[in-house]
N, C-alpha and C positions, 0 to 999 in steps of 0.2 A: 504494500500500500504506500510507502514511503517515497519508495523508489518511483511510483506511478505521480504522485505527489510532485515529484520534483521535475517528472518528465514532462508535466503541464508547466508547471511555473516556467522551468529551465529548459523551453526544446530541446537547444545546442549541448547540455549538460556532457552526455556522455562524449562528445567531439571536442571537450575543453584540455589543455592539457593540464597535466597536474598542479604545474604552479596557478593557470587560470583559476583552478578549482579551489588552491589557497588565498587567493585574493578574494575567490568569491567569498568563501568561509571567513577571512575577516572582515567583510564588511557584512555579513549577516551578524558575526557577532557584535561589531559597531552601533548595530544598527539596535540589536538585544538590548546592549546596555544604553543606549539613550532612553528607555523605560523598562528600566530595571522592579518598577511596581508591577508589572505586567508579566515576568518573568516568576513562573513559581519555584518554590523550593521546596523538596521532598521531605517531608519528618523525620528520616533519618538523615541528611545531610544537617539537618536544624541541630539532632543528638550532637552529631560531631562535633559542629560548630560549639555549641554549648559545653561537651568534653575539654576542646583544646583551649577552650577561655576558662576553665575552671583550673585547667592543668595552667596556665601562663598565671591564674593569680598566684599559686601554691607556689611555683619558680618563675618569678620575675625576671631572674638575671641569667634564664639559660638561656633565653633566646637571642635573638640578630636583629635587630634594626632593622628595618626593608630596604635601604640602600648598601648596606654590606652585605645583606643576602643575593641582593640583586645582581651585585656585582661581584660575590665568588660565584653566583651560577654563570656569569658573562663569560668571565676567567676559564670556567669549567668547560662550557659548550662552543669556547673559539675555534 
């Protein structure tokens, strides 16, 4: 059904090449988070979320900043 789904929306879909098809995918995701209310989330993805903020109050100081994470994964996937 999916796949039919996308053959309407996207005739050319399966004639894109891969990268076309990554471009496509970030600007559907672009497009996600500019209504990000709109976007649901699973009750287990909520669990987790709620786990790893419960774990980050208990150790506050194990974690990374998002810009020194960001950039040992830069570092890592050059």
């Amino acid at each position: 059904m999916l796949f039919s789904m996308l053959k309407e929306a996207i005739p050319r879909f399966a004639e894109l090449s891969s990268s076309e098809k990554l471009l496509l995918l970030e600007e559907l995701w672009d497009n996600l988070a500019d209504y990000p209310s709109e976007v649901p989330v699973p009750d287990w993805q909520k669990r987790e979320l709620e786990r790893r903020y419960q774990e980050f109050l208990q150790n506050p100081s194990e974690g990374s900043p998002w810009p020194e994470a960001r950039e040992r994964l830069r570092r890592l996937f050059q």
